[in-house]
Structures are given as structure tokens and as C-alpha cells.
Residue, then its C-alpha position, 0 to 999 in steps of 0.5 A: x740585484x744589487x743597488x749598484x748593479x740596477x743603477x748601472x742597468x738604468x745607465x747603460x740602456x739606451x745608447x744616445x742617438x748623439x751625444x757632444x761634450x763642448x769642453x772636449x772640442x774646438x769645432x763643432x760637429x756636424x749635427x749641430x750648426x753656428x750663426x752670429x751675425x759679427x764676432x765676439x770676444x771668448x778666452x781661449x785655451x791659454x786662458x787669454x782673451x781673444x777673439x772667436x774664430x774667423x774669416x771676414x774674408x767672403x768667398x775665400x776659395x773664389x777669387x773670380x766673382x766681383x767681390x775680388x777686385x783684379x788690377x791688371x790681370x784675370x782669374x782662370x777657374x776659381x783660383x789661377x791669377x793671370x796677368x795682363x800686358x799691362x804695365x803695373x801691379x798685377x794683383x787681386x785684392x777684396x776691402x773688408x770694414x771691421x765697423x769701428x776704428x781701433x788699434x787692432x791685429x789681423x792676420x791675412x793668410x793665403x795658399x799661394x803655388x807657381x805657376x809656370x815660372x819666372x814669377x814669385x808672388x807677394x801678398x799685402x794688406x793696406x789700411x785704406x788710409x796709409x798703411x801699406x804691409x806688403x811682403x814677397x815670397x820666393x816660392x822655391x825657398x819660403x823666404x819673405x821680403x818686406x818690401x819698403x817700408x811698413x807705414x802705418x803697421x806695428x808688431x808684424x811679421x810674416x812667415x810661410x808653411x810647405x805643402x809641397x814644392x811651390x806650394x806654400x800656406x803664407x801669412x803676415x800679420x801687424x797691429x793697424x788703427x784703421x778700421x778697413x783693410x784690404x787683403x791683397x795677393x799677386x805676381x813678384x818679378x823684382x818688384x810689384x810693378x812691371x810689364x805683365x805676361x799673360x802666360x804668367x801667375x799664380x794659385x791663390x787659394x784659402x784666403x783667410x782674414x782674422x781678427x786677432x789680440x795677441x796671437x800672431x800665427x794664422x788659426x785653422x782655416x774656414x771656408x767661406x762663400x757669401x758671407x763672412x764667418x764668425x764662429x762658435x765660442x768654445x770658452x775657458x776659465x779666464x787667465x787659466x790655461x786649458x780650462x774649458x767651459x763649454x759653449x757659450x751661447x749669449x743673447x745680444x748685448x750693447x756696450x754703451x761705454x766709450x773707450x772702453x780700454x780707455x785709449x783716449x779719454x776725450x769721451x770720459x766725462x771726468x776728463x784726465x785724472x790724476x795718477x792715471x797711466x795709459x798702456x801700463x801693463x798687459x791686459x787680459x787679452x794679451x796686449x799692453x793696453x791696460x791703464x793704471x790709476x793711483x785713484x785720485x778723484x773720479x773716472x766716470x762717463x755717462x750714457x744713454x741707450x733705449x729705454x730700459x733702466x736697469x743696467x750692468x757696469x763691469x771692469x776688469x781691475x788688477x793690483x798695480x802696486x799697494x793694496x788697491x780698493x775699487x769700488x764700482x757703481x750704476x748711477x743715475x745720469x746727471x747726478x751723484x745718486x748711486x742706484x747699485x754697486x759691486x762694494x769695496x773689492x780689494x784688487x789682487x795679483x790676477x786680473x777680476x772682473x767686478x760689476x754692479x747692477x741697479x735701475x736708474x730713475x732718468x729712463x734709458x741713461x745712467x752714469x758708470x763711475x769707478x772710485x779706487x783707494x788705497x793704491x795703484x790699480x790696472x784697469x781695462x774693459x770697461x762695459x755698460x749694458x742694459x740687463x741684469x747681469x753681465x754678459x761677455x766683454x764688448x770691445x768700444x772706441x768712439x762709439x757704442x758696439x753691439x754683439x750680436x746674439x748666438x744661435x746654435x740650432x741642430x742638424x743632422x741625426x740630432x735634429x731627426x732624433x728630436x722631431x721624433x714624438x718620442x725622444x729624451x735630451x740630457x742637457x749639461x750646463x754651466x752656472x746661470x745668471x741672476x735673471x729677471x726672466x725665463x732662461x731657455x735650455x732648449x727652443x722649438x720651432x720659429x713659435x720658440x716653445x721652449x723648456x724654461x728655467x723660471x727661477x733659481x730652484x725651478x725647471x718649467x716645461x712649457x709645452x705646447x697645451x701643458x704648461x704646468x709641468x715643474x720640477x724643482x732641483x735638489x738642494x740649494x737649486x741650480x748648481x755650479x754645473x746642473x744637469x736637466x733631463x726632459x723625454x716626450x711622446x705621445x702618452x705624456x712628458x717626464x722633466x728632472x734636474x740634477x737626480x731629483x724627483x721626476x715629474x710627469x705629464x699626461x699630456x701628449x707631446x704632438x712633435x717638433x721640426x726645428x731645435x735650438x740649444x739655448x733659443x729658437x729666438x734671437x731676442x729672448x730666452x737665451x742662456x747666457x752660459x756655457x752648455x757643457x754636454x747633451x745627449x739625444x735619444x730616440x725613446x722616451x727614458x723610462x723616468x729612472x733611467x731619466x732621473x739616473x742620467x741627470x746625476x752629475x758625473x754618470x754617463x750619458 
């Protein structure tokens, strides 16, 4: 047998239980489930930052519990709006609170049908302070009024997709400075507010709150009970169209810096300076809100956050005209002494994200400060975090905002493969971070054994009696994409990165009743990349089948 021939034999046998590739989908399947307690900020398929998928909208297909507030009017079943006799709006409507104010987009969408006739519907959202976006629909005809004027909203619109007749899928989206909306849907009969009937209303079905940056069409639609949904983030290269990455999964982390898009400079402590321009150009995630600053004099602010003392400043910075230079530096607060920089980085015609790192002396503050030469630079997204290297953008206005961590843990025929005391995992994955400490590929039960990466060269099994386990990586070590493979039972364990030489174990492995990608923790350990792929199998590989496998590129 040839050598080829014996390679594609240790290749081809056996079939994974479950196998994922992240890069080729946008939701996740069923095997694997998704929490994080708040949204976050990914680049979508068009290479724009946007926000992840979401619904802050809680029992979405139910107007009838309490959460759903009626004026004039009573819920039949889950989702038939009936009118009251009284006289005035007749509508059902639910208050959400985004946490912090700012200038952002949402989109409310809802499936909206007749029911009996003599009524159209209409469907609004108020601000909570002034701002009032109400439209109705003709549910013959599709055709939406805005009805008065839009105080308090910019940029919208409305528009409306047929089901079927009197069956329409309704959205309509605006830019508000509110932090608060309230989503609201009820009876149209020339006008919104009249003496009601109570043979009369209307379906409400789907509701679907988003927060959005650019985009202004509703995404896909995602059921909700008790809790808002915040989902996965299935990333792309940024300003590259089609581009996927994988899944990323991330540890929580605080942005400490206000303003982050430097809306208002009342927070920074350099004041107003000269040259500076606010909302000259188009930011990375779509809107015009990206600042420009001939670069006279500083642009610092300093904050205080905990008592951790190494930090990671970071800002996206773009050629605005000439040939600008940034420079970016940690600093300790109070003072002109620099403890990290990213260097003199010559802007260019495509937005780059710069970042420096270092450890101040005045525990838990630190000064962020930019310096620019040499021309006009557009500048946006600046974040101060406390950690060793740069994790996702974290939008801020008046206050500090945290993101919260992602868990991903199996389910399904993943999860019975993997608590199996013989199984195999091939775990795909993007570059990793500088780091100071373990990064976890994958965790075990709530005690969190996991498989650690200790170094930039090492992979480490951490088992529940035998932590000795090591294999080092080929080469120069984890790569811009690596491939790790672990099998366990009950004779031993085998662990192998990127086709190098596999190491072995005697020590048994007892089993396991819950797996996470990334972490079984929601405070260590996490990857803070992307996971590309992993493939699950219900044996222990033979270590050449195992080893195979890890080579990039071959089948899983």
C-alpha cells in the first residue's frame, strides 16, 4: 500500500458522530447551545460592524402575559388583540431599556393579520421621552402612513412583506437618542384613537426588537419566552465582504473609555482639541459617526477600573487626508509616564485597528492618550480594557460598558458523544491572543477540567489525575489557523497539534457530564478567537488517525 493510499485509510475511518464548520453557517445547530447575558459587537457577512443577532423583545409569540401591557383592550389566546368600548388608542405595547443612552437604530418588526373587518392596524414605537414613530398599514394592500410627525427619530422607514391576504410580516426602523423604546401594535380605524369594539382586532404575532448600526431591514426572526435573546456571533474579516471567521467566543470585558466614538467630548480630559471634526466620515460599522483630527496637541482621557494594572487601549484610525502617523500609548494616570505603546503606525485608505498594552504603577487607573502627525486622521472606537490583549469593540457614551462573556456548551448527540469514557474531538481554531495565562479549548463539567493551551508553542491536557500530559506544535507553534486533537478512555489519553508528534497517557480518563467549546467557566479560560470547526467522535482514534486529522486542510 502506497503512503497516500494508508493516509487516506487512517482519514476515512471513523465517520465523526458531529462535525460543525462555523465558517459555513449563521445559526448554530442544535447540538451546540449559545448564552450571553447582553449583546456584542461582530462583523457581518458585508465586512461591516454590526451588532450580533437579537430580540430584546421577551415573549415575543405571547402578548398575553403581564410584560405585554394592553390599553383599551384584551389578548384572546396568545396572539388576537381585541378591543375594548372604550373610547382612545386601543394597542398592546412592552418597555425595553438598552442600559445606556445613545444615538442608536432599532428595528421593530411584527406578523400582523385581520381579523374580522373594518380595521387596519398600525404599529409604533416611542422613545420614553418624546420621540414618537408611529406608522399604519392598510392590511388589503401593504401600504404604510406615517402617521404625524416622527418627533425625536431620524433615518426611518417602514415596509411590509405578504404572507398571505391580511397577513403581512411589518417593520419600521429609526435612529433615537433614547435609551428606552417601547414597541407598541394595535387597531387603525382613521386613526388611532376612537371608540372601540369589542368584536373588532387584530393578530399580533413574532415580535421582534433589534439593535442594529446600519442595516435597516428586520434580520431573521428568533422566538423568545422570558428572556431577551442575544446570539452567537458568527465573525468576519473586518471590512471584507464574505470573509467568515468562525465563532467567536470571548471572555467578558469593560470598556473603561467614555465617548467612545467621541460624540461629546465633555468626558475627555484634553477638552476640544484643535482640527478636530465630529461625524466626518463613515465609521467601520456603517454610520457617519467617525471623527477627524488634524492632530494638534493631545486627545487623552483617563480611567479607573478594579485593581489590575495591566491594560489594552485600542483604536480604529483611517486616512483622512496627507499622510497621517498615530501613535497610541497606555499611560500611568495623572502623569506623562508612558508604560506601553503600539508605535508610530502610518494611517491608510482602510480602516485599522491599533492597540498598545502595558502595566501602570497607580493600581487599577491609567490614561489612554492618541498623538497624530503629519495629517488629517479619522478616528473611532476607542477602548480601554483591563487585559493583555484586545478583545471585540465595546461600544460607550456616559458610562463604562461591560460585555458579557459567551458560553457555548453542547447539547444533543454532541454532548452523549463527549460523556462517553472513549471519544476524540478535532478542534479547529483561529490565531490566539498574546496571553499571560492557560487559554481553554474546551472545559469539563462545572469543576471546568479543561484542555489548556499554556504557551504559544504548547498544548497541555489537564485531566482530572494526570496533568503532565504536553504536546508541543510543529514549528514556530500555533498558527494563523491550528488544528488540536485529544481522544480519552479508559486505558489512557493521546493529544496532538497541527500533525505533530502525538503524546499519550496511561492514565484513565473516568468520563464527563457537560462540555463547553471554550470554557465550562464564565470568568477563565476563555479563547478569545474564533473556532472554526470540531469534529466529535464516539472511540478513542487510533494516535495516526488522530494525528492525521490535525493536519490543516485534511477531512475531518
Amino acid at each position: 500500500m502506497d503512503t497516500a493510499t494508508a493516509y487516506d485509510l487512517l482519514l476515512a475511518t471513523p465517520a465523526p458522530k458531529f462535525k460543525c464548520n462555523f465558517t459555513a453557517i449563521s445559526t448554530l445547530p442544535s447540538e451546540i447551545t449559545f448564552s450571553r447575558a447582553g449583546n456584542a459587537m461582530q462583523f457581518d457577512a458585508t465586512g461591516a460592524l454590526t451588532w450580533a443577532p437579537n430580540n430584546n423583545l421577551t415573549y415575543s409569540e405571547d402578548i398575553s402575559v403581564a410584560g405585554w401591557a394592553k390599553t383599551n383592550g384584551t389578548v384572546s389566546g396568545t396572539d388576537l388583540f381585541l378591543e375594548t368600548t372604550a373610547t382612545g388608542e386601543h394597542r398592546v405595547t412592552q418597555s425595553v431599556d438598552f442600559g445606556f443612552v445613545a444615538s442608536r437604530r432599532v428595528i421593530y418588526s411584527v406578523e400582523i393579520e385581520t381579523y374580522g373587518t373594518g380595521r387596519n392596524a398600525w404599529l409604533g414605537m416611542n422613545d420614553n421621552i418624546s420621540g414618537v414613530l408611529n406608522y399604519w398599514i392598510d392590511l388589503s394592500t401593504g401600504v404604510l402612513t406615517l402617521i404625524g410627525a416622527a418627533a425625536g427619530w431620524s433615518s426611518y422607514s417602514a415596509g411590509a412583506t405578504q404572507i398571505s391576504a391580511g397577513k403581512w410580516r411589518v417593520y419600521l426602523t429609526g435612529i433615537s437618542s433614547a435609551q428606552s423604546f417601547s414597541p407598541r401594535v394595535g387597531t387603525y380605524n382613521s386613526g388611532v384613537s376612537f371608540a372601540g369594539d369589542a368584536a373588532k382586532g387584530v393578530y399580533a404575532r413574532k415580535h421582534q426588537l433589534e439593535q442594529v448600526t446600519y442595516q435597516t431591514t428586520p434580520g431573521p426572526y428568533v422566538a423568545t419566552t422570558s428572556a431577551a435573546y442575544y446570539g452567537p456571533r458568527f465573525d468576519n474579516t473586518p471590512g471584507v465582504a464574505n470573509s467568515p471567521l468562525g465563532l467567536l467566543i470571548e471572555e467578558a470585558r469593560t470598556n473603561v473609555v467614555l465617548q467612545s466614538q467621541f460624540s461629546s467630548i465633555g468626558s475627555w480630559g484634553s477638552g476640544i482639541p484643535t482640527g478636530y471634526v465630529l461625524n466626518a466620515g463613515t465609521a467601520p460599522d456603517g454610520t457617519t459617526t467617525a471623527a477627524s483630527w488634524a492632530g494638534t496637541g493631545r486627545f487623552w482621557q483617563q480611567s479607573i477600573l478594579g485593581s489590575t494594572t495591566v491594560w489594552t487601549n485600542t483604536l480604529y484610525i483611517k486616512t483622512s487626508s496627507g499622510s497621517p502617523v498615530v501613535t497610541l500609548v497606555v499611560k500611568d494616570s495623572g502623569s506623562d509616564t508612558i508604560r506601553g505603546t503600539s508605535g508610530a503606525v502610518a494611517a491608510t485608505g482602510s480602516w485599522v485597528r491599533i492597540s498598545a498594552t502595558g502595566t501602570t504603577t497607580t493600581s487599577g487607573s491609567q490614561r489612554w492618550e492618541v498623538s497624530v502627525s503629519g495629517g488629517t486622521v479619522l478616528m473611532w472606537g476607542a477602548q480601554g480594557e483591563n487585559g493583555s490583549f484586545p478583545t471585540s469593540y465595546i461600544p460607550t457614551t456616559t458610562a463604562a460598558v461591560t460585555r458579557a462573556v459567551d458560553i457555548a456548551p453542547l447539547a444533543g448527540i454532541a454532548l452523549t458523544t463527549m460523556t462517553r469514557v472513549s471519544r476524540s474531538m478535532v478542534v479547529e481554531l483561529n490565531t490566539l491572543p498574546a496571553f499571560t495565562a492557560g487559554i481553554q479549548i474546551v472545559g469539563y463539567n462545572a469543576g471546568n477540567t479543561p484542555a489548556y493551551v499554556t504557551n504559544s508553542t504548547t498544548v497541555t491536557d489537564y485531566g482530572t489525575v494526570d496533568a503532565s500530559l504536553s504536546a508541543t506544535l510543529p514549528g514556530s507553534g500555533f498558527a494563523a489557523i491550528s488544528r488540536i486533537g485529544f481522544s480519552q478512555s479508559s486505558s489512557g489519553r493521546s493529544l496532538v497539534g497541527n500533525g505533530g508528534a502525538v503524546r499519550t497517557s496511561i492514565v484513565a480518563f473516568t468520563g464527563t457530564t457537560s462540555v463547553n467549546i471554550g470554557s465550562s467557566s464564565a470568568s477563565a479560560g476563555l479563547i478569545n478567537s474564533h473556532v472554526r470547526k470540531i469534529a466529535i467522535y464516539n472511540k478513542r482514534l487510533p494516535d495516526l488517525t488522530l494525528k492525521a486529522k490535525t493536519v490543516l486542510g485534511a477531512p475531518l
